[in-house]
Phi, psi and omega in degrees: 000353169292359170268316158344315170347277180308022216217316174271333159329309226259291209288350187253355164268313188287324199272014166260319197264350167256275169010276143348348163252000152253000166276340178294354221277290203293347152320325207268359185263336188279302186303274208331316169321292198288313177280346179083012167301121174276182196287336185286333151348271194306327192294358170234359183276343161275304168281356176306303181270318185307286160342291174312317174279351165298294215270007168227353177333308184260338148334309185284304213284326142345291200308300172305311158321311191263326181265359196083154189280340153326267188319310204279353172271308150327292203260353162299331172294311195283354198255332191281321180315291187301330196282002160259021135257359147309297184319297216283327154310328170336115162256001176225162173298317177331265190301010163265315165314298177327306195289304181317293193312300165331327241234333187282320171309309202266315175284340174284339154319241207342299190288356194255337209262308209318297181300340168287323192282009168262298183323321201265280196317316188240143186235185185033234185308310170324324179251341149305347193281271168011272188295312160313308156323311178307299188325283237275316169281004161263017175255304200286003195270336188261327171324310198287300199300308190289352180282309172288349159294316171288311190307327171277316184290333198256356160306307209245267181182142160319000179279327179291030202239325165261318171323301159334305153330304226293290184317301188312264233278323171274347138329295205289298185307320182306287238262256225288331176291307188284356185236347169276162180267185195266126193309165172277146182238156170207086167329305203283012202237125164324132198258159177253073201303316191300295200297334177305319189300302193302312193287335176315286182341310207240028162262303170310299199303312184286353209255335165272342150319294205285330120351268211295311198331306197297336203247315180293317197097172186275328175283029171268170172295310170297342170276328180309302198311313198288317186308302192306316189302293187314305165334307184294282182322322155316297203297299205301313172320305160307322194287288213310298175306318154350294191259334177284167190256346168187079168330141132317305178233092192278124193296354186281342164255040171279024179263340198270128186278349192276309176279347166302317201271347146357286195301321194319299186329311194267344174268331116266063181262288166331269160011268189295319182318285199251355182255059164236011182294323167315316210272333190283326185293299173313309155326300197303307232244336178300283174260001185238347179044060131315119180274203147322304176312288115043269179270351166316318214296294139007285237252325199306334189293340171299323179282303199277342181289314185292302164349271173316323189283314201275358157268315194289354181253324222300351185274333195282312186267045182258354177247342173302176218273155126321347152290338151261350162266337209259330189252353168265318184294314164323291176336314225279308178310321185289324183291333199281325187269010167281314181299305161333329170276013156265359184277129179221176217318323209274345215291172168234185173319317183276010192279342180293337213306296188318301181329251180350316164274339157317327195267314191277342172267303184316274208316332214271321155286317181283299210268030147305314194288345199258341172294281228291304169328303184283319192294285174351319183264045208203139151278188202301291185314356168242352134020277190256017160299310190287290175299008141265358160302319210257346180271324196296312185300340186254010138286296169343299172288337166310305203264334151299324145281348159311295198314301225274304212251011147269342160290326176285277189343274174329320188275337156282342186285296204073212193290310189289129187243106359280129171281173185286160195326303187298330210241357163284294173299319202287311184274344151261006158276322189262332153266059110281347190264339192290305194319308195295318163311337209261320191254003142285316159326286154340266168328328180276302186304327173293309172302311183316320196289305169335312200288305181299317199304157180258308216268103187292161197271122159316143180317140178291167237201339184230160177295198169270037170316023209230354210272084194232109181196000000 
């Protein structure tokens, strides 16, 4: 059982740093009380970590390419580990944000590293056995996380929720320093500094413009200036990848229309899927006085449901085309958070059920498809280049949609927090409705480019490694 070791190392890390993107959700009505938080808070207290692993995922993983994956997976642990007794300490929302992000740094280390560090250990059956695994506990990581959130918040206090991480992380450090081997470094390779500063840039700047906009207005000064800034820094992020000898993100493969329609997909999925998950925690515990627990409970069918589907189809759906698992499943998601827009002032809990299992049958279809999919159109040696493209873009879509659809929310809600019940529902109706919109676009746009693409698609090439939301 001792080959195993690395194989529980890797997976006892990733289900600590994706599990944190869902826990906080049942949390968040317990932080605002106690800390004195608007919605704009919580909306970075959340967005806080997605946005840090969107914005160093192929940073990190640069990174790891020149010091190895070994170090740089040790200390993204030792840093996520202190920034969740920063959380948990936290006396204000500023220095709780603070911590997530930090907390966002350590988890994209961990996440960018894990699967080189299976790749390296195991060959042949041994590392599919791997890689399947590593898969099926990042599918079980968003369930667990809203139960285990609730079950800590309604024991203890929401500080146990990072408190928790600390044994885990200290298990985890112990046990991957003594069982991985020691990395491969390949120095002589260029760190691409400019394009990492530009894409940070213009991932914070647009993702805190559309934030302060919802709470400020769009004519304040400071949103204009973070839109403007995040603008800039996009363009320049092109020019910069362009012209560079060794791009993070080499722009020649948006030109492969299979993985252009890869990305749309995966940036919305996430989008439409989980970032209404924040505003549905509130509702349960706000307006429905629901505790945590509860609202885990609540919130589950969505998980277990993309769970089931994506083990009971992936055999039936491992030759199908991607314009039908990664773009119809987008449609589906999308009719699912339409559905979710029917819930109205009179509703109870179960009214999420249909939505939520509609959205959990689309993820359950779509995200098997979207790693395995981008590694296929690519060659081998750029392989895992693509899957960390497609994890940063469906973080990305996450954290823009936390931003995106909280801001709608606030501007239908209006100003008073909480708001009343009728002017509550009007505002989680209309960003459920923006979501539904946001995963039909997508998918019809996903589907066309599939559809244009010339070049079929090869057998994927990655397990069921994707299931990460």
């Amino acid at each position: 059982m001792r080959k195993w070791l690395p194989l529980f190392a890797a997976c006892l890390g990733t289900l600590m740093l994706l599990i944190d993107v869902t826990i906080v959700n049942v949390a968040l009505p317990d932080m605002a009380a106690d800390l004195h938080s608007g919605l704009s808070g919580l909306q970075w207290i959340v967005d806080g970590y997605a946005l840090a692993l969107a914005a160093l995922l192929l940073v990190l993983g640069s990174l790891a390419d020149r010091l190895g994956a070994k170090p740089v997976y040790l200390a993204g642990l030792v840093l996520f580990a202190i920034a969740s007794l920063a959380c948990g300490m936290a006396g204000g929302t500023a220095v709780l944000v603070l911590a997530r992000v930090l907390q966002g740094v350590g988890g994209a280390a961990m996440f960018a590293t894990t699967l080189s560090l299976l790749h390296a250990t195991y060959t042949g059956r041994d590392r599919g056995i791997a890689f399947g695994a590593w898969g099926a506990v990042g599918g079980a990581a968003a369930a667990l996380g809203v139960v285990l959130g609730g079950v800590l918040v309604d024991l203890l206090s929401w500080r146990w929720i990072f408190f928790v991480n600390l044994p885990i992380a200290a298990l985890t450090i112990a046990l991957s320093a003594s069982v991985f081997p020691a990395s491969q470094r390949h120095s002589g390779r260029r760190a691409d500094l400019a394009g990492m500063l530009s894409f940070t840039t213009a991932a914070t700047g647009m993702t805190f413009g559309i934030i302060r906009g919802g709470e400020h207005g769009w004519g304040d000064g400071g949103t204009v200036a973070a839109l403007l800034t995040g603008a800039a820094a996009a363009v320049l992020f092109v020019m910069i990848e362009s012209r560079s000898a060794a791009p993070i993100f080499p722009l020649q493969l948006l030109r492969n229309r299979i993985f252009s329609a890869t990305l749309v997909g995966a940036s919305g999925q996430t989008f439409a899927a989980f970032a209404s998950s924040p505003l549905i925690s509130l509702w349960l515990q706000q307006q429905l006085h629901l505790s945590p627990l509860h609202t885990g409970l609540a919130m589950l069918p969505m998980a277990v449901t993309a769970f089931l589907v994506a083990g009971g189809t992936g055999r039936f759906l491992h030759d199908a085309k991607p314009a039908w698992t990664i773009g119809v499943g987008l449609m589906v998601i999308g009719a699912g958070a339409g559905l979710l827009a029917l819930v109205d002032a009179g509703s109870s809990w179960t009214a999420l059920i249909p939505g939520l299992v509609v959205i959990g049958a689309g993820a359950g279809v779509n995200a098997p498809a979207l790693v395995s999919t981008a590694m296929a159109a690519v060659p081998p040696q750029q392989g895992g280049l693509a899957a960390g493209v497609v994890n940063t873009a469906r973080q990305l879509g996450m954290a823009l949609g936390v931003a995106v659809l909280g801001t709608v929310f606030h501007s239908a809600a209006g100003d008073r927090q909480p708001a009343p019940i009728s002017k509550f529902v009007e505002g989680l109706d209309t960003a459920f409705g923006v979501a539904c919109v946001v995963g039909l676009v997508f998918g019809a746009v996903t589907i066309a480019l599939f559809r244009r693409a010339r070049v079929d698609i090869p057998e994927a090439i990655a397990t069921d490694t994707v299931l990460i939301g």
